[in-house]
C-alpha positions as CSV (number, residue, x, y, z in Angstrom):
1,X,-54.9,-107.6,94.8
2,X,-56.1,-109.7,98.0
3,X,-59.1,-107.9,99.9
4,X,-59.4,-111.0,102.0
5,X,-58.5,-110.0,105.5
6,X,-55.8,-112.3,107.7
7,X,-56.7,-114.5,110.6
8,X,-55.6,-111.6,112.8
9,X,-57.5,-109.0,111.1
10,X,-60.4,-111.5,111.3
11,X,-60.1,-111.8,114.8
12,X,-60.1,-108.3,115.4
13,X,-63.8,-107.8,113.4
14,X,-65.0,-110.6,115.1
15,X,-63.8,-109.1,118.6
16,X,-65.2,-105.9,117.7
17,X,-68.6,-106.9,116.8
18,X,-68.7,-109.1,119.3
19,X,-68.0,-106.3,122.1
20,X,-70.2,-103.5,120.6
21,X,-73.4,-106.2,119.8
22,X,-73.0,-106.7,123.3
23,X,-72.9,-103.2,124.4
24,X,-75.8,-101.4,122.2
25,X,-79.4,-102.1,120.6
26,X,-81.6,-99.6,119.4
27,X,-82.9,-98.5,123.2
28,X,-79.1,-99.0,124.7
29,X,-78.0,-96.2,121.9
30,X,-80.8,-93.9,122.7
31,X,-80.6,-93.8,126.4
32,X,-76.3,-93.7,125.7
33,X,-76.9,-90.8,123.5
34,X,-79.5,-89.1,126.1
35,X,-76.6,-88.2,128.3
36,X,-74.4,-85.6,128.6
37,X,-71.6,-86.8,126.7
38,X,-73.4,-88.6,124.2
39,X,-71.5,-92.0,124.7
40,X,-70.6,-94.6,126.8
41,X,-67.4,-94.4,129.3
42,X,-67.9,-97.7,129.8
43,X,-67.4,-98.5,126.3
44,X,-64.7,-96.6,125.7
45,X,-62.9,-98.2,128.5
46,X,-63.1,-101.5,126.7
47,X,-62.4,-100.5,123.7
48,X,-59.1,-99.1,125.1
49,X,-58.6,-102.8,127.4
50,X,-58.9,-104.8,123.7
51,X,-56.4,-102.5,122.3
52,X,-58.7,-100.6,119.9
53,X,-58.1,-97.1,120.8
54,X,-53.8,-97.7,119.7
55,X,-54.5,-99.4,116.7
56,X,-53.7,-95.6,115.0
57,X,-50.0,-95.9,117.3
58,X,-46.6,-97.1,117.2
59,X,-45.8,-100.4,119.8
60,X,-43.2,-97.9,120.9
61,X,-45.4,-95.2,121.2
62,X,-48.0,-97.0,123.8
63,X,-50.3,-98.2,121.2
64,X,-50.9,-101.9,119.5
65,X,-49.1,-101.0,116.4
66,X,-52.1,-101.6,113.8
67,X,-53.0,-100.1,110.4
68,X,-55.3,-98.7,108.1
69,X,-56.6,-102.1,107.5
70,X,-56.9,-103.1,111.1
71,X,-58.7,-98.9,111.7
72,X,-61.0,-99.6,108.8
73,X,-61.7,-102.9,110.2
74,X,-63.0,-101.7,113.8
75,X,-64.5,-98.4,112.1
76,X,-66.8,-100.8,109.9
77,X,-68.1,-101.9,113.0
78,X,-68.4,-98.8,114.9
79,X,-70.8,-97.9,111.7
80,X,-72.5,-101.0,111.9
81,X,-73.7,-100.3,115.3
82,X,-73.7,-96.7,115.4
83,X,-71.2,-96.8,118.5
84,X,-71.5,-92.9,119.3
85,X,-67.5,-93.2,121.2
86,X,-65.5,-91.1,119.7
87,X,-62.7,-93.0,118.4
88,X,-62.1,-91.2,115.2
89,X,-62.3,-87.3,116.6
90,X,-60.8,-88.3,120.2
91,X,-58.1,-90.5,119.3
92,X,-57.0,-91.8,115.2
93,X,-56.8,-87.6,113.6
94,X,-55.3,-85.8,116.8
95,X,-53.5,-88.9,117.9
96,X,-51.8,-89.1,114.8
97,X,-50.9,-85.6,114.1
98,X,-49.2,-85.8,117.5
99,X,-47.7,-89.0,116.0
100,X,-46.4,-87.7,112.8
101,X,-45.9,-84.0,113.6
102,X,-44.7,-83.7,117.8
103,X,-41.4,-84.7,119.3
104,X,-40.7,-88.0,120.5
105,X,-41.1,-86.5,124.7
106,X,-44.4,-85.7,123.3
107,X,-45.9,-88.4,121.6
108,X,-44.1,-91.3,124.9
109,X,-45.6,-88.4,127.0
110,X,-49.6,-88.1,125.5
111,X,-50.0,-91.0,123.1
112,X,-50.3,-93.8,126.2
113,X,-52.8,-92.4,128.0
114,X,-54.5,-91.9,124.5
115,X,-54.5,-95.6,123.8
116,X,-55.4,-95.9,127.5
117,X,-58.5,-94.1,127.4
118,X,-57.7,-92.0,130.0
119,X,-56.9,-88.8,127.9
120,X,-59.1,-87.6,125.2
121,X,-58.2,-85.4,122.7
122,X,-59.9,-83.4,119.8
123,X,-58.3,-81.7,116.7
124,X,-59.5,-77.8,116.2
125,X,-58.9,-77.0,112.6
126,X,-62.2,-75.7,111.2
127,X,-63.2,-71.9,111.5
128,X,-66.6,-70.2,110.7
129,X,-67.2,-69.0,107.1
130,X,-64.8,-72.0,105.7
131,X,-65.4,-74.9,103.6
132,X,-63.3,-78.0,102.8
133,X,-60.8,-78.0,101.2
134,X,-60.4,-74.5,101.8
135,X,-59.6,-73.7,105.4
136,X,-58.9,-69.9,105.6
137,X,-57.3,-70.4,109.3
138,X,-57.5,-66.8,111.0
139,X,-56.7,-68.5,114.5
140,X,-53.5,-66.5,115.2
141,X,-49.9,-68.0,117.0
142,X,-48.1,-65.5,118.8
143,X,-44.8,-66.1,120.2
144,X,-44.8,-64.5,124.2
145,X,-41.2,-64.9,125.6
146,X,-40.7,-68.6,125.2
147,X,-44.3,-69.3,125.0
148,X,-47.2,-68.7,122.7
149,X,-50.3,-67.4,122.8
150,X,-53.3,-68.2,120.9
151,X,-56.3,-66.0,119.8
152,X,-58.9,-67.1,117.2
153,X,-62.3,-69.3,117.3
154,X,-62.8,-72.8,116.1
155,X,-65.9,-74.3,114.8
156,X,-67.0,-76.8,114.5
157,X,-64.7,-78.9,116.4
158,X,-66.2,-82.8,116.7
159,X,-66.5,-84.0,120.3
160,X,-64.5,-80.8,121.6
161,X,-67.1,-81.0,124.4
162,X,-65.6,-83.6,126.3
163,X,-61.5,-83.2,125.5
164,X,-58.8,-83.2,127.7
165,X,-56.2,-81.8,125.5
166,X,-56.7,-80.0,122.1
167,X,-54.5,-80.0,119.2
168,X,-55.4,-76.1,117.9
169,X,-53.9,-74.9,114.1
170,X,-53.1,-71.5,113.7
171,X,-51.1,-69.4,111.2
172,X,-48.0,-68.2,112.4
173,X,-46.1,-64.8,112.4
174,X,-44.1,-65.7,109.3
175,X,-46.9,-67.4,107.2
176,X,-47.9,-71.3,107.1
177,X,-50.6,-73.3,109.6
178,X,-48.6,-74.4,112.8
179,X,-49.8,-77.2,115.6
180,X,-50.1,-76.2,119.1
181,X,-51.5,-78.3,122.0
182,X,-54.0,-76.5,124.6
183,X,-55.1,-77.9,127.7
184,X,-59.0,-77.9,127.3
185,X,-59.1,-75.7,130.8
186,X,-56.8,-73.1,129.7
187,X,-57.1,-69.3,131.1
188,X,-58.9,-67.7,127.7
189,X,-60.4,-70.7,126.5
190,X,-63.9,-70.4,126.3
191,X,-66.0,-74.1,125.0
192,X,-69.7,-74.0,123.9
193,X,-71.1,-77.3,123.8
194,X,-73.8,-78.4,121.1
195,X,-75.5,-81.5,119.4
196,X,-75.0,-82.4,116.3
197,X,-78.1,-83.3,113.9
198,X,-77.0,-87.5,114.2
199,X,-77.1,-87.2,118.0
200,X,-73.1,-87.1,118.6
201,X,-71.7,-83.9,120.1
202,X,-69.1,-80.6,118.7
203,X,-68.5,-77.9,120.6
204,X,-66.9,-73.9,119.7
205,X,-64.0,-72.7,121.2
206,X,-63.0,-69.5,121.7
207,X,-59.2,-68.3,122.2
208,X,-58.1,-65.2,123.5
209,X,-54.3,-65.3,124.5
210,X,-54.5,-68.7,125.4
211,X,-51.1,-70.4,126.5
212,X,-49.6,-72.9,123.8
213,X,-47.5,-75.5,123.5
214,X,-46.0,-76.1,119.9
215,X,-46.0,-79.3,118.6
216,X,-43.0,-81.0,117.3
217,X,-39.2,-80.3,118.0
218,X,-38.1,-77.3,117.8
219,X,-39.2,-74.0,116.0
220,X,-42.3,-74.2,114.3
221,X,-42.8,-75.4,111.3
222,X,-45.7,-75.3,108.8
223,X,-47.5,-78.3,109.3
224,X,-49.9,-78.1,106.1
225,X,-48.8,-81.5,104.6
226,X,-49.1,-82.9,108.3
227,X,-52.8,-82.1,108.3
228,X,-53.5,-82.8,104.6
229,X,-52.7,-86.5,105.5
230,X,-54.8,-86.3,108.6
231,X,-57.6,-85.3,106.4
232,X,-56.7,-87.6,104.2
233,X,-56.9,-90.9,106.8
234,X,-59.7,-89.2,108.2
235,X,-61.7,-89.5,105.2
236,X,-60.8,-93.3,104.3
237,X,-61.7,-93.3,107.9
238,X,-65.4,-92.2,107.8
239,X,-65.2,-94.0,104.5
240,X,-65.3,-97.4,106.0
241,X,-67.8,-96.3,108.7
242,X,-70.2,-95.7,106.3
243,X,-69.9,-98.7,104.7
244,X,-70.7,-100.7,108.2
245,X,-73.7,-98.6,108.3
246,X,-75.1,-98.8,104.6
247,X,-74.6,-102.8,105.4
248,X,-76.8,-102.6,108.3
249,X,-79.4,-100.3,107.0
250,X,-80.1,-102.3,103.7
251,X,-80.0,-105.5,106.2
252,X,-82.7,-104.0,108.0
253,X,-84.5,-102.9,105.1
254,X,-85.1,-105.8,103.3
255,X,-85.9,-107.8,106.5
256,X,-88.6,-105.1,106.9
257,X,-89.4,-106.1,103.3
258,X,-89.8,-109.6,104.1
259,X,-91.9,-109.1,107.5
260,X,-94.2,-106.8,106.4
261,X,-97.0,-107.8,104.8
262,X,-99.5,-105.9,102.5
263,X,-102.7,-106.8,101.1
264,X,-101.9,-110.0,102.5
265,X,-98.4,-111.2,100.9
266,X,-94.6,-109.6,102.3
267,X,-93.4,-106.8,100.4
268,X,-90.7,-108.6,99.0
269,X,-93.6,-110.4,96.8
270,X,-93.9,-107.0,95.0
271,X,-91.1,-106.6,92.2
272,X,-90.5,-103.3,91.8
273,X,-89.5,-103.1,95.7
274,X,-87.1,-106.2,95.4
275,X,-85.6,-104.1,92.4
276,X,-85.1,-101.4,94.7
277,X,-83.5,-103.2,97.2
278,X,-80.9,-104.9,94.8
279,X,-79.8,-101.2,93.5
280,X,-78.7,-100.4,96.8
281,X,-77.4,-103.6,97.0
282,X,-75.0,-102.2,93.9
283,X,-74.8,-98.9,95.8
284,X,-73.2,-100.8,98.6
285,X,-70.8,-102.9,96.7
286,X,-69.6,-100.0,94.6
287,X,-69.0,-98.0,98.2
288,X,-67.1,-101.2,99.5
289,X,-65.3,-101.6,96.7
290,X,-64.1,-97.3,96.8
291,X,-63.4,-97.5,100.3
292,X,-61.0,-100.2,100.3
293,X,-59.7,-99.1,97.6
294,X,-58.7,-95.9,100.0
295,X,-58.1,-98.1,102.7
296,X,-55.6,-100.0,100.6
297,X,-53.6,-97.0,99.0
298,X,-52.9,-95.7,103.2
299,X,-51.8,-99.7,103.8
300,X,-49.3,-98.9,100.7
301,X,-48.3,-95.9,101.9
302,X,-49.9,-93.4,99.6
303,X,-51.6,-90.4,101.4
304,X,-53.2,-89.3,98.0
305,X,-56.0,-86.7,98.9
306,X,-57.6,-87.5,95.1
307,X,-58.0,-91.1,95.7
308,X,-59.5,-89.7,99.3
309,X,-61.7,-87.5,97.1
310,X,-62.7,-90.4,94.7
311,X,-63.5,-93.0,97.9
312,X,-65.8,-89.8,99.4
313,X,-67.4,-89.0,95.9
314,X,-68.8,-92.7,95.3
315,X,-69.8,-93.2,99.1
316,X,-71.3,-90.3,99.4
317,X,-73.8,-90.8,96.3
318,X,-74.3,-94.6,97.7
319,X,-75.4,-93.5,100.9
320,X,-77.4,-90.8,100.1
321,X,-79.2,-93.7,97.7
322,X,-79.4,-96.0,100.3
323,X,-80.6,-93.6,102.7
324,X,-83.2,-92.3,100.5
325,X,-84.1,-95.9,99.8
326,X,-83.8,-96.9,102.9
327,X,-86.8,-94.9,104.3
328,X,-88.9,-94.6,101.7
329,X,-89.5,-98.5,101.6
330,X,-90.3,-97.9,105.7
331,X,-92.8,-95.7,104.7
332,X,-93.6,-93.7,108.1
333,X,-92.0,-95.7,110.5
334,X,-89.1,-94.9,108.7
335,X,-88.7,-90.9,110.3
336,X,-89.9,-92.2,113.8
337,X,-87.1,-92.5,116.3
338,X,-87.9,-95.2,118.0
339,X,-86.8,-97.2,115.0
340,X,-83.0,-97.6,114.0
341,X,-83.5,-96.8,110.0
342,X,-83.9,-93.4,110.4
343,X,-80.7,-93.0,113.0
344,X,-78.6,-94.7,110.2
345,X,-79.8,-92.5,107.5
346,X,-78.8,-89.6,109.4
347,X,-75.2,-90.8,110.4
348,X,-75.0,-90.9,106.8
349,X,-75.8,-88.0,105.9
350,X,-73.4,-86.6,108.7
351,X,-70.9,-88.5,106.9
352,X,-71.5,-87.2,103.5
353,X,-71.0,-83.8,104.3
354,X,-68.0,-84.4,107.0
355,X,-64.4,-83.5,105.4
356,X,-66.3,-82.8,102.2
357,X,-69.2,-83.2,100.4
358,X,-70.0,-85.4,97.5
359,X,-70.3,-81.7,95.2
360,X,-66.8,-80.6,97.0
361,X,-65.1,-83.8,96.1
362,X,-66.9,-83.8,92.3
363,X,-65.0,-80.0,92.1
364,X,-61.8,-81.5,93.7
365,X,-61.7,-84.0,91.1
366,X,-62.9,-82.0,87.9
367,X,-59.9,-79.5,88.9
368,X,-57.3,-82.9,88.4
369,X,-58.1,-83.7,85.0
370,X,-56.1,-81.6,83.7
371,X,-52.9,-83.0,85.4
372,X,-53.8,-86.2,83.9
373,X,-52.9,-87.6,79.9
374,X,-55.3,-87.6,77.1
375,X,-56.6,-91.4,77.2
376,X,-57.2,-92.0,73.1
377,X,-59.0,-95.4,72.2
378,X,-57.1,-97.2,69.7
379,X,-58.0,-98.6,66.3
């Protein structure tokens, strides 16, 4: 199989590191992250200008009719850089459950202004008390007339601080998960902003007979499978951002290693520290190697939540080595945060335990081996 990426897919890295280099260094990202919001509007709008934010969207759906190469492309560089926007909770998992799940008035209606910028959304799925893969979904759909009402509480939901139109799950009368949309000022909706640990933002919401659209055509349907996929993506997703930052963070390491000088030589003179460095060099190649193997399978059409699971499994352990590594050959200024290694480790980290953690996906896949054929070595 061919990893190499087209002259188009090219261009777009190139554009993409080109536009956030530009846009953020380590002082830029602080003073970005300061604010309110936590990112830069003026980043997201050219994000949306170059055609990023529809990658995730159908040509005939307002957006520039890319892939889960071309996504895993720009979200490598989003990691690289630590671009705080939130393209992956704002616009590729509740874009594309409005792709795959609403009517076609709704997705010409929304998805535009989505790959326009001007309309941020945010998918509310988790509840308190559950944990991936198991999401217990108490948030309750009932039908009022010919509307619905919604009553439950969501948390956490990523970048539901700053959304203009929620995509809220919530069981139904007659059993199964069902997709609503909720405008974020809704009569009942209550938001309570908060910071997460790697300085981006999540927010609860509290329902209480908040007016609901359903999403889709029709009656609604259990849309289970619909947000197992979006999981799914997401995960490759956050897969491939992690990989931008493990590249970074080992760049920046072993340039620290070869600047920094002790008892007069650089610290790449000692070999047990070059060692070190060249593990998480294999730590990074074997995370590579897992997440476009994710990226790939969604370019093929398979939404396989075990080969998901497998891609989150060996990233997670390689940027938990990395990370570890990472700052321990700082030394000090390692944890300060005036210097970028410690911001990396901690979007890492973030990562590692988003959609899963590296024990939850080790459980996941334990639980498959059964469904698979004894493998016997022959003579």
């Amino acid at each position: 199989m061919d990893f190499t990426l087209d002259d188009e897919q090219t261009l777009l890295q190139d554009t993409t590191r080109e536009l956030l280099g530009r846009c953020y260094g380590t002082e830029t990202l602080a003073a970005v992250k300061a604010t309110p919001r936590g990112w830069s509007e003026d980043v997201w709008r050219r994000l949306a200008e170059t055609g990023l934010l529809g990658l995730g969207f159908a040509e005939e759906d307002g957006g520039s009719g890319g892939g889960a190469v071309e996504i895993g492309v720009v979200m490598t560089e989003l990691g690289r850089r630590l671009a705080p926007e939130p393209v992956l909770d704002a616009v590729l998992v509740p874009g594309g459950l409005i792709a795959d799940v609403g009517s076609e008035a709704q997705r010409r209606k929304l998805l535009p202004a989505v790959s326009a910028g001007g309309t941020l959304l945010a998918f509310a799925h988790t509840e308190p008390g559950s944990r991936w893969p198991v999401v217990d979904v108490a948030t309750r759909a009932v039908r009022q007339g010919d509307s619905w009402a919604l009553t439950g509480t969501k948390n956490p939901v990523p970048h539901g601080d700053c959304a203009d139109l929620l995509v809220v799950s919530a069981t139904l009368p007659d059993g199964g998960v069902g997709l609503f949309l909720v405008s974020a000022d809704a009569p009942g909706l209550v938001r309570t902003p908060y910071p997460t640990h790697d300085g981006l933002r999540a927010a609860q919401l509290d329902l209480r007979d908040v007016v609901a659209e359903p999403l889709g055509d029709g009656d609604v349907g259990d849309s289970t499978v619909a947000v197992r996929a979006a999981h799914v993506r997401a995960q490759a997703a956050l897969c491939a951002e992690a990989v931008g930052a493990m590249e970074e963070a080992l760049r920046i390491t072993t340039e620290y290693l070869r600047t920094r000088r002790q008892f007069g030589v650089p610290l790449a003179t000692f070999q047990t520290l070059t060692q070190r460095a060249a593990d998480m060099y294999v730590s990074l190649e074997l995370a590579r190697s897992m997440s476009l193997y994710a990226t790939m399978s969604l370019a093929d059409g398979v939404v396989d939540p075990v080969v998901a699971s497998r891609a989150k499994l060996r990233v997670g352990r390689s940027a938990r080595h990395i990370g570890q590594e990472a700052i321990q050959m700082h030394g000090g200024i390692g944890m300060t945060a005036e210097y970028a290694v410690g911001h990396y480790v901690a979007r890492l980290t973030a990562i590692e335990q988003t959609l899963g953690a590296t024990d939850d996906h080790l459980r996941v896949l334990v639980a498959d081996v059964a469904g698979h054929d004894m493998v016997e070595v022959a003579d």
